[in-house]
N, CA, C and O atoms as a GROMACS GRO file, in nm:
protein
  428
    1UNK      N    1  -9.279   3.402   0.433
    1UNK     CA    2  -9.134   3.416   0.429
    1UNK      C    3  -9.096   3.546   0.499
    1UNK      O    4  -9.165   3.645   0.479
    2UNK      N    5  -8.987   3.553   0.584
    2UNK     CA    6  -8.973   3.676   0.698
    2UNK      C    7  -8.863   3.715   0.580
    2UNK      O    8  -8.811   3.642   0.495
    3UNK      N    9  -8.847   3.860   0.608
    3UNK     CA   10  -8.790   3.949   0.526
    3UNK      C   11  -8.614   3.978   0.600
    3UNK      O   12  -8.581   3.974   0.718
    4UNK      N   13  -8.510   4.011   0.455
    4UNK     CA   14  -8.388   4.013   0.519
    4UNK      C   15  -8.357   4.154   0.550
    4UNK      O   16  -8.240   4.189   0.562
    5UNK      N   17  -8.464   4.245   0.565
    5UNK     CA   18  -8.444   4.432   0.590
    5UNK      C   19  -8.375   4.461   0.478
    5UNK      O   20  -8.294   4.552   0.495
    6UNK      N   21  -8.381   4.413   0.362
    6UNK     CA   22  -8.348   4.551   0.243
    6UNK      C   23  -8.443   4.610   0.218
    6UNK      O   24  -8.559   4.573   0.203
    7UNK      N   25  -8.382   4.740   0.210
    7UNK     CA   26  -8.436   4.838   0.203
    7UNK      C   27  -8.499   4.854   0.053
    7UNK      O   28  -8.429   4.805  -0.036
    8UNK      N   29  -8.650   4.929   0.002
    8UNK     CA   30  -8.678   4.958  -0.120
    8UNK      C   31  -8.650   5.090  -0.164
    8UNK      O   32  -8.649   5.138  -0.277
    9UNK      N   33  -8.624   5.146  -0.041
    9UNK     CA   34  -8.618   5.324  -0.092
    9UNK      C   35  -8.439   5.342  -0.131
    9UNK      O   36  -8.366   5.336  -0.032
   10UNK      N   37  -8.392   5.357  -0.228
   10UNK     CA   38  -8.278   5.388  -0.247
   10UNK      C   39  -8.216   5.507  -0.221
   10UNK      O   40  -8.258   5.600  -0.291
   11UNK      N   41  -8.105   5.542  -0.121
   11UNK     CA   42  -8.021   5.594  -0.079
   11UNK      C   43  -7.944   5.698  -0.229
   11UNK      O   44  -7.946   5.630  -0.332
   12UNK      N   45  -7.890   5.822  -0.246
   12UNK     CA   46  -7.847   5.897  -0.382
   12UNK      C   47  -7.699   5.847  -0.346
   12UNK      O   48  -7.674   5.783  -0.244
   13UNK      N   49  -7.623   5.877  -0.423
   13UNK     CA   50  -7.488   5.796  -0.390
   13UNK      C   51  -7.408   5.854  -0.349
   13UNK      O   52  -7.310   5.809  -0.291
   14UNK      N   53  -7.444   6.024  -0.379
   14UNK     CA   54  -7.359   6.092  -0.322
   14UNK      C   55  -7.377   6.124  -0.186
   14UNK      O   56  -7.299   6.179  -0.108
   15UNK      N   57  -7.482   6.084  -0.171
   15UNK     CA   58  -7.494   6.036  -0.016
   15UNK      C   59  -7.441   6.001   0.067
   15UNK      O   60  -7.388   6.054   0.164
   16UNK      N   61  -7.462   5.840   0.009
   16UNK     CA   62  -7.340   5.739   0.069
   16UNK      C   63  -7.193   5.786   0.080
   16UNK      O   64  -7.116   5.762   0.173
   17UNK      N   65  -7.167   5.870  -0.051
   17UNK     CA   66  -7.001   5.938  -0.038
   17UNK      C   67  -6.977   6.020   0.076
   17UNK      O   68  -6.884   6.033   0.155
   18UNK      N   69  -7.093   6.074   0.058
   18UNK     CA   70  -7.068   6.166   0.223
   18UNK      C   71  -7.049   6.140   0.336
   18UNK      O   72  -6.979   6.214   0.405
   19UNK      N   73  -7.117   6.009   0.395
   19UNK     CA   74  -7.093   5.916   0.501
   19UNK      C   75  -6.911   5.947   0.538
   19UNK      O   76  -6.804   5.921   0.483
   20UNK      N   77  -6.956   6.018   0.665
   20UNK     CA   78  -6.785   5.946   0.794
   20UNK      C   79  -6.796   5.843   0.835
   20UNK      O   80  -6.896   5.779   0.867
   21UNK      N   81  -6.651   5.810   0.837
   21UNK     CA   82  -6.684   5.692   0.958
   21UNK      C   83  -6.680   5.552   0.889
   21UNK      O   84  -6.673   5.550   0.766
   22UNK      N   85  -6.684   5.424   0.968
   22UNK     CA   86  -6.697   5.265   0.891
   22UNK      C   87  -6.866   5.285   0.854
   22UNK      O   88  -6.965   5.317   0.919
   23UNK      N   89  -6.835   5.243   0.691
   23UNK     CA   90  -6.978   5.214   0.666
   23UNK      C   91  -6.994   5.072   0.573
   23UNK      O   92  -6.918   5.047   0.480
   24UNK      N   93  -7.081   5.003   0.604
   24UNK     CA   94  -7.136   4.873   0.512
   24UNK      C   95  -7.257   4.936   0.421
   24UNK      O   96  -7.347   5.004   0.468
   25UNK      N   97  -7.244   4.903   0.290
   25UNK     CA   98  -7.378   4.895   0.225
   25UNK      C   99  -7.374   4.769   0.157
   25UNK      O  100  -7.273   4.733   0.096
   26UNK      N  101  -7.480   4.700   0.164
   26UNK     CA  102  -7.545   4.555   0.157
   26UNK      C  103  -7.642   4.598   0.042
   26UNK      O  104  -7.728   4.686   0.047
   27UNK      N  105  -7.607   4.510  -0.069
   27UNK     CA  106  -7.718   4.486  -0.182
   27UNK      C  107  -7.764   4.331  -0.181
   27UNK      O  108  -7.696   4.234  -0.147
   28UNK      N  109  -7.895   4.334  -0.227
   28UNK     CA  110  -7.924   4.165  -0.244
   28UNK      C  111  -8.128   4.232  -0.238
   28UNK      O  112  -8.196   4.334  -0.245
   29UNK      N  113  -8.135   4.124  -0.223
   29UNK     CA  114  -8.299   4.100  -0.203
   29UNK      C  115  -8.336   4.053  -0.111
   29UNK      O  116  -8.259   3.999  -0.031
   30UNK      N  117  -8.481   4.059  -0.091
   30UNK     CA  118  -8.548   3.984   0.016
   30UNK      C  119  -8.558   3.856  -0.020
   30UNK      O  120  -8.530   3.778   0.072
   31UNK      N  121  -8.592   3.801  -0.135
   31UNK     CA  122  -8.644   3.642  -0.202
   31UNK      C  123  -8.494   3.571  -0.193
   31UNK      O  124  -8.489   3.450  -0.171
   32UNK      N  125  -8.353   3.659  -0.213
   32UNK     CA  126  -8.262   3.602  -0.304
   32UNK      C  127  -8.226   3.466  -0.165
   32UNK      O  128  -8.225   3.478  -0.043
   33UNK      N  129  -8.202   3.353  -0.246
   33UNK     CA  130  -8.152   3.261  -0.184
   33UNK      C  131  -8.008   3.246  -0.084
   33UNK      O  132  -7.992   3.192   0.025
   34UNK      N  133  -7.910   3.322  -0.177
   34UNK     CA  134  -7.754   3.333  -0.198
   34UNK      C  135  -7.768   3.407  -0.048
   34UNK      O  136  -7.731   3.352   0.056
   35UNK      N  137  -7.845   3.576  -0.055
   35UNK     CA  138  -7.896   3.625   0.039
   35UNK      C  139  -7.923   3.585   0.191
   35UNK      O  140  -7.889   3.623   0.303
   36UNK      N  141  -7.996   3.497   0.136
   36UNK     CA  142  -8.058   3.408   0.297
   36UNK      C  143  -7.938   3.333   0.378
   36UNK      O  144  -7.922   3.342   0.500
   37UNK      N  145  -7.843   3.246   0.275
   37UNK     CA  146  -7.755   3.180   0.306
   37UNK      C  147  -7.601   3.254   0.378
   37UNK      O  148  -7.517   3.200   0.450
   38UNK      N  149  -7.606   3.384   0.328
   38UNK     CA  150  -7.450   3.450   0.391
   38UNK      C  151  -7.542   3.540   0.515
   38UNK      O  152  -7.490   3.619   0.594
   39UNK      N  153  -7.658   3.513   0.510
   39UNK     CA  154  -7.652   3.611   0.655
   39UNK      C  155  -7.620   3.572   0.774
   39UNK      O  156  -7.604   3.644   0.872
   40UNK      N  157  -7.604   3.397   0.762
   40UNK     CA  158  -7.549   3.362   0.924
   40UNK      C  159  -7.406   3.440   0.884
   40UNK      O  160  -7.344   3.472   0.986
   41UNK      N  161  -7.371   3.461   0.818
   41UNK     CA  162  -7.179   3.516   0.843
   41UNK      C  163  -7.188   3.682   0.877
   41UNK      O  164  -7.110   3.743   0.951
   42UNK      N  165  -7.314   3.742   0.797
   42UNK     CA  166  -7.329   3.925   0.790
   42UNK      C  167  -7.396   3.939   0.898
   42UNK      O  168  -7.319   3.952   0.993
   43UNK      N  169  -7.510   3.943   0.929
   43UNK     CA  170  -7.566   3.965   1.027
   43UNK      C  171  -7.533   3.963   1.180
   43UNK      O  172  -7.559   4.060   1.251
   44UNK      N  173  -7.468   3.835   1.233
   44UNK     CA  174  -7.407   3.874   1.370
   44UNK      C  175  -7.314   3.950   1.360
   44UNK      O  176  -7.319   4.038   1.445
   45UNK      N  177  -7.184   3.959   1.256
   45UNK     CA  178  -7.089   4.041   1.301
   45UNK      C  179  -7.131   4.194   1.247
   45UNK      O  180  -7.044   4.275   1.279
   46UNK      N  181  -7.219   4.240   1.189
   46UNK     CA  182  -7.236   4.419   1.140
   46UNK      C  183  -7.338   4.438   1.250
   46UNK      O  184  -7.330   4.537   1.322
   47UNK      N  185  -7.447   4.334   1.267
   47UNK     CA  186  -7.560   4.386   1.343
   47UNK      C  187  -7.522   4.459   1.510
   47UNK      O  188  -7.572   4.558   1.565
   48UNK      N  189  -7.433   4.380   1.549
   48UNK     CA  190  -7.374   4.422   1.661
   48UNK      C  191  -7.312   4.591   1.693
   48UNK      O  192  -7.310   4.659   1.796
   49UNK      N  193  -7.263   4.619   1.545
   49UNK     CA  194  -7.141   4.734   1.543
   49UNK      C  195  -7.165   4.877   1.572
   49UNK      O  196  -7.202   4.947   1.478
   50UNK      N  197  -7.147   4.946   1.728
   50UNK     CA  198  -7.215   5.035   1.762
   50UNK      C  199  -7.165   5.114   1.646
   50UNK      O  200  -7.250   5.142   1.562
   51UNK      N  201  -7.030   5.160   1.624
   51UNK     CA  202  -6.964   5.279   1.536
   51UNK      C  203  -6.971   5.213   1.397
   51UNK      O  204  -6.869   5.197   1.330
   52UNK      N  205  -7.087   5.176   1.356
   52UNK     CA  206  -7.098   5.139   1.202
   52UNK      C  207  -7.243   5.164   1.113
   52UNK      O  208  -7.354   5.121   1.144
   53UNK      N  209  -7.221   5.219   1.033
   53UNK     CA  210  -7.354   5.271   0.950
   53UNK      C  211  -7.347   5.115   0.855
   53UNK      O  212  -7.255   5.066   0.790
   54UNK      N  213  -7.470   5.074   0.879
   54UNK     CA  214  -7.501   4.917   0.783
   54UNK      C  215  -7.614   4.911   0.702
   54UNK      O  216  -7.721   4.859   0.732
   55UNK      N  217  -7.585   4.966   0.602
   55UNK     CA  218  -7.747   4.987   0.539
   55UNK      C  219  -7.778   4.872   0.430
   55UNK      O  220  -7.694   4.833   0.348
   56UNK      N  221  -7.883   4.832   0.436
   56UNK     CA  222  -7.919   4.742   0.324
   56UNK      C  223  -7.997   4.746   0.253
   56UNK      O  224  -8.105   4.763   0.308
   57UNK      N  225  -8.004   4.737   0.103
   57UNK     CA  226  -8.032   4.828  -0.051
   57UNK      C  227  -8.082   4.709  -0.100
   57UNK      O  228  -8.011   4.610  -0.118
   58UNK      N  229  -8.210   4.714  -0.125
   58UNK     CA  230  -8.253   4.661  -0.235
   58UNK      C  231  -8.205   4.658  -0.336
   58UNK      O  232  -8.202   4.773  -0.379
   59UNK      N  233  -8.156   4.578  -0.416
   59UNK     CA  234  -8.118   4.592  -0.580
   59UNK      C  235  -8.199   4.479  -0.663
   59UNK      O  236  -8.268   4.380  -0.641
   60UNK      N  237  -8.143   4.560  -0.785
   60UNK     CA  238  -8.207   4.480  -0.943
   60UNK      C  239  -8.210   4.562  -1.016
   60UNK      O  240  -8.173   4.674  -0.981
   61UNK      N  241  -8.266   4.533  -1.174
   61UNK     CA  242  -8.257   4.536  -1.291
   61UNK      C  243  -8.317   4.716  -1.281
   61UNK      O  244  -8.433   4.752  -1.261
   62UNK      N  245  -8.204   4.798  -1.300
   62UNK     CA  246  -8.234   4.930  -1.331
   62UNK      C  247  -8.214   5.010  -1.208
   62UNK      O  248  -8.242   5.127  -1.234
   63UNK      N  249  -8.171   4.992  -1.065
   63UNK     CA  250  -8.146   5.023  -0.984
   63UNK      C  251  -8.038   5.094  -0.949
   63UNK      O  252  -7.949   5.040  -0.884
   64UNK      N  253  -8.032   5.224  -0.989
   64UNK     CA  254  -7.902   5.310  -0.959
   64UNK      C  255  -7.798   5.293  -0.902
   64UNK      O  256  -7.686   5.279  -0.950
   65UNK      N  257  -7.840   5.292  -0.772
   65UNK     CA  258  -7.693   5.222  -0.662
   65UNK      C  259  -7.645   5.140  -0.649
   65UNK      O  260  -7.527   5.136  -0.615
   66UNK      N  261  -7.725   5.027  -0.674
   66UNK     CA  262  -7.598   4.919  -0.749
   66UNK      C  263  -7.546   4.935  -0.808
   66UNK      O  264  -7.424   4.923  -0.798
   67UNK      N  265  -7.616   4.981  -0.926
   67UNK     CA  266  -7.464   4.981  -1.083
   67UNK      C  267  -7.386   5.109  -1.045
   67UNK      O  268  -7.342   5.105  -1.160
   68UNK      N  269  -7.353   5.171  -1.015
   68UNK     CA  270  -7.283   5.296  -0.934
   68UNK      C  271  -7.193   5.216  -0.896
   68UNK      O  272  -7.077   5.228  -0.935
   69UNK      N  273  -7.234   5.119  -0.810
   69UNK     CA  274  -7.088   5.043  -0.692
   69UNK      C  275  -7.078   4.890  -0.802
   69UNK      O  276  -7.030   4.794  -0.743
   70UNK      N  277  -7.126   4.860  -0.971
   70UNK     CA  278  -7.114   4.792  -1.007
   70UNK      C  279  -7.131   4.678  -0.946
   70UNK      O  280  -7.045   4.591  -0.956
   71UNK      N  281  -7.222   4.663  -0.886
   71UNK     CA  282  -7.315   4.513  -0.818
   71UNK      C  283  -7.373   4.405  -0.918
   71UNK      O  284  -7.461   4.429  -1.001
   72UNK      N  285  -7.333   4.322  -0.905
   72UNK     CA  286  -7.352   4.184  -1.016
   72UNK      C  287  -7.422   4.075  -0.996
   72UNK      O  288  -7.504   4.005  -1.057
   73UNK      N  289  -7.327   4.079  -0.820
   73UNK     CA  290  -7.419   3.964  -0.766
   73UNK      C  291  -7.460   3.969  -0.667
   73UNK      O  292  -7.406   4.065  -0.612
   74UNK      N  293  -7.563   3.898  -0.568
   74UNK     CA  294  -7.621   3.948  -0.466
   74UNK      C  295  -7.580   3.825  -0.382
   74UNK      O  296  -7.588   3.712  -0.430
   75UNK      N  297  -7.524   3.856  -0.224
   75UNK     CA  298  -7.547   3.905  -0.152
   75UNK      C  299  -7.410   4.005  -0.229
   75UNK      O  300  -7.314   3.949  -0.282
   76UNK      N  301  -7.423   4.156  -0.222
   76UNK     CA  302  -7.220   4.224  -0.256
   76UNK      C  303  -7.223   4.305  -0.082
   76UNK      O  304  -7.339   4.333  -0.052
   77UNK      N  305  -7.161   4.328  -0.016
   77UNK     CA  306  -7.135   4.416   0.090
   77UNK      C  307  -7.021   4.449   0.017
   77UNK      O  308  -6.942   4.376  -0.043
   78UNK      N  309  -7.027   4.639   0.039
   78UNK     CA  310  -6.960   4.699   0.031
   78UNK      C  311  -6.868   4.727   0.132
   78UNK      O  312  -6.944   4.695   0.223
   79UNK      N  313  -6.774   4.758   0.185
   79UNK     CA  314  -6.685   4.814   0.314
   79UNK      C  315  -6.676   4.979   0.266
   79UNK      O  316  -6.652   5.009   0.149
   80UNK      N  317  -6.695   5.068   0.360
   80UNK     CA  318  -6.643   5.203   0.305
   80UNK      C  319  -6.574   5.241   0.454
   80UNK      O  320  -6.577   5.189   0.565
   81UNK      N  321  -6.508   5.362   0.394
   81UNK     CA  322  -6.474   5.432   0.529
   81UNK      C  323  -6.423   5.546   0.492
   81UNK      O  324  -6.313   5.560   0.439
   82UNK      N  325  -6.515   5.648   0.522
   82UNK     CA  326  -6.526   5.806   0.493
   82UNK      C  327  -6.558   5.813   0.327
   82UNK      O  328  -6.487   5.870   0.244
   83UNK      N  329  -6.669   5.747   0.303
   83UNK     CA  330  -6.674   5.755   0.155
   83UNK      C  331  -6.609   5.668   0.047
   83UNK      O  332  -6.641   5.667  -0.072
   84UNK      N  333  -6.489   5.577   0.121
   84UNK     CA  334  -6.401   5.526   0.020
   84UNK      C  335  -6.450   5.386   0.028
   84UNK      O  336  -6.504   5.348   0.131
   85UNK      N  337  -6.433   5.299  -0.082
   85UNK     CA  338  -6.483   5.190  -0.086
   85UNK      C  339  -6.317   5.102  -0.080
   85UNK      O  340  -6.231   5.091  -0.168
   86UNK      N  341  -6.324   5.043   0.081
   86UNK     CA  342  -6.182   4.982   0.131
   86UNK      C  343  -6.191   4.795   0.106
   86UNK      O  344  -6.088   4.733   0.080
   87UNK      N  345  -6.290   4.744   0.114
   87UNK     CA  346  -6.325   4.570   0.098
   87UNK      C  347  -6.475   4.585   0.014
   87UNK      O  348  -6.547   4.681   0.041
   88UNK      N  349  -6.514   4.491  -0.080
   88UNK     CA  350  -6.571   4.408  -0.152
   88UNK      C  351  -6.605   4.278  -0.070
   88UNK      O  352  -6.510   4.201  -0.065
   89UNK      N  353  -6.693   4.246  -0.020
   89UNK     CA  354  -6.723   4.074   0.020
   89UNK      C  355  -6.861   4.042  -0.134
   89UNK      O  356  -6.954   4.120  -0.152
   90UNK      N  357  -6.845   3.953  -0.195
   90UNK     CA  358  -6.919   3.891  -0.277
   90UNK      C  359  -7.011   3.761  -0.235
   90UNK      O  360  -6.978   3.669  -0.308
   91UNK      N  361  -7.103   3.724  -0.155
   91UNK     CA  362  -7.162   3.628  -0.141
   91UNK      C  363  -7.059   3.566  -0.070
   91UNK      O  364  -6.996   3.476  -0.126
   92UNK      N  365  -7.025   3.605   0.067
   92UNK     CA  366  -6.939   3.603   0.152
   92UNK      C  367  -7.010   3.426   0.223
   92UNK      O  368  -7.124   3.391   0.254
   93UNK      N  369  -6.871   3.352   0.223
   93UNK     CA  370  -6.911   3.247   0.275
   93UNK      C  371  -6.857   3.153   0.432
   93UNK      O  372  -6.864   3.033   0.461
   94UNK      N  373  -6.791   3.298   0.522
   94UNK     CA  374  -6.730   3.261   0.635
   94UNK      C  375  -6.737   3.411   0.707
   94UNK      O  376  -6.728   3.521   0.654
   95UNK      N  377  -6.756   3.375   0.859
   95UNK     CA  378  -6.791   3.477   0.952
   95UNK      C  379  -6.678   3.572   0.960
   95UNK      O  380  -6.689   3.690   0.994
   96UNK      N  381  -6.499   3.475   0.906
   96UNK     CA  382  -6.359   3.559   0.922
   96UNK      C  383  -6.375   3.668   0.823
   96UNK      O  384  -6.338   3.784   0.838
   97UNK      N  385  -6.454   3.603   0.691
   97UNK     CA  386  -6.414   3.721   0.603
   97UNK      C  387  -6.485   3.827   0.606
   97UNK      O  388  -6.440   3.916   0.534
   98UNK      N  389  -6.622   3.862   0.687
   98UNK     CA  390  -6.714   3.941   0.710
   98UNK      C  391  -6.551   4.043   0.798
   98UNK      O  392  -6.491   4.138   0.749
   99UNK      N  393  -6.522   3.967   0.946
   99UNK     CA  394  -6.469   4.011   1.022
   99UNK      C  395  -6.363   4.084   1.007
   99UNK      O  396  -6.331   4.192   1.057
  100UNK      N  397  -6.289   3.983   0.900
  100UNK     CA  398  -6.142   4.079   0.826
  100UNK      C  399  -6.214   4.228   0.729
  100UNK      O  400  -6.154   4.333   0.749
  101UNK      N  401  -6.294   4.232   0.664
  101UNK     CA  402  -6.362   4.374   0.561
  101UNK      C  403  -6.340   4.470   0.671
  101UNK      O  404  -6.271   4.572   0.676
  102UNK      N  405  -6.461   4.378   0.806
  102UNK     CA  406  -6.469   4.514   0.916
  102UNK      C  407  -6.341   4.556   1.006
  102UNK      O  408  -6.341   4.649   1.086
  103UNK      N  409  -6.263   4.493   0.987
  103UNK     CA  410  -6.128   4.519   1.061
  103UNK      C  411  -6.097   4.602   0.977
  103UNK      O  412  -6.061   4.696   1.049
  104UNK      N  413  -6.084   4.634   0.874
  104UNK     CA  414  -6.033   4.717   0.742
  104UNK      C  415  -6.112   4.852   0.735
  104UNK      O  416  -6.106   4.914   0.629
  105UNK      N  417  -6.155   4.882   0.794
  105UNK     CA  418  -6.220   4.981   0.775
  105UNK      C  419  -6.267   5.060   0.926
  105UNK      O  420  -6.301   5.178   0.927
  106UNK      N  421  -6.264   4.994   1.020
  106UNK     CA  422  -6.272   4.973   1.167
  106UNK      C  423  -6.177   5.092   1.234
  106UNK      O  424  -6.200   5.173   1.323
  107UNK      N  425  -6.030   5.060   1.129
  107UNK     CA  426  -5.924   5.115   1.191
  107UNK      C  427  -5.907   5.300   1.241
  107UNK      O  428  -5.806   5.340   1.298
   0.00000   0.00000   0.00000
């Protein structure tokens, strides 16, 4: 089974707060099904994005940075921009709504 690049090493959050600029953070798993299924919608439109930090976070049971950004379900993309958390996509199931988060934060 080929892997979806989440990451195992977790990112501190105040980290992430510090981030300028459009940023995505992506929780989910490598195994998760839900995962596999929204990446035709995530993957072409973030993978492309020269001016975009897209990081993707391993999560689960006891995992800091999820429950920080209160992650429930996997695939969650976060939208930020300069630290602020501007769109939520939840197991995003169309390429518009990937496109509309990043328009939102783009600006």
């Amino acid at each position: 089974m080929d892997t979806l690049g989440y990451e195992e090493r977790q990112p501190e959050r105040a980290d992430i707060d510090a981030l300028t600029g459009p940023v995505v953070v992506e929780f989910g798993t490598n195994w998760c099904g839900y995962c596999r299924a929204s990446h035709r919608y995530l993957d072409p439109v973030l993978s492309g994005e020269e001016n975009l930090t897209y990081l993707k976070v391993e999560d689960g049971k006891g995992r800091p940075l999820g429950r920080s950004f209160r992650v429930k379900l996997w695939p969650t993309a976060i939208f930020l921009r300069d630290g602020v958390e501007v769109a939520r996509l939840v197991r995003p199931t169309s390429r518009e709504a990937v496109e509309e988060a990043l328009r939102q934060i783009a600006a």
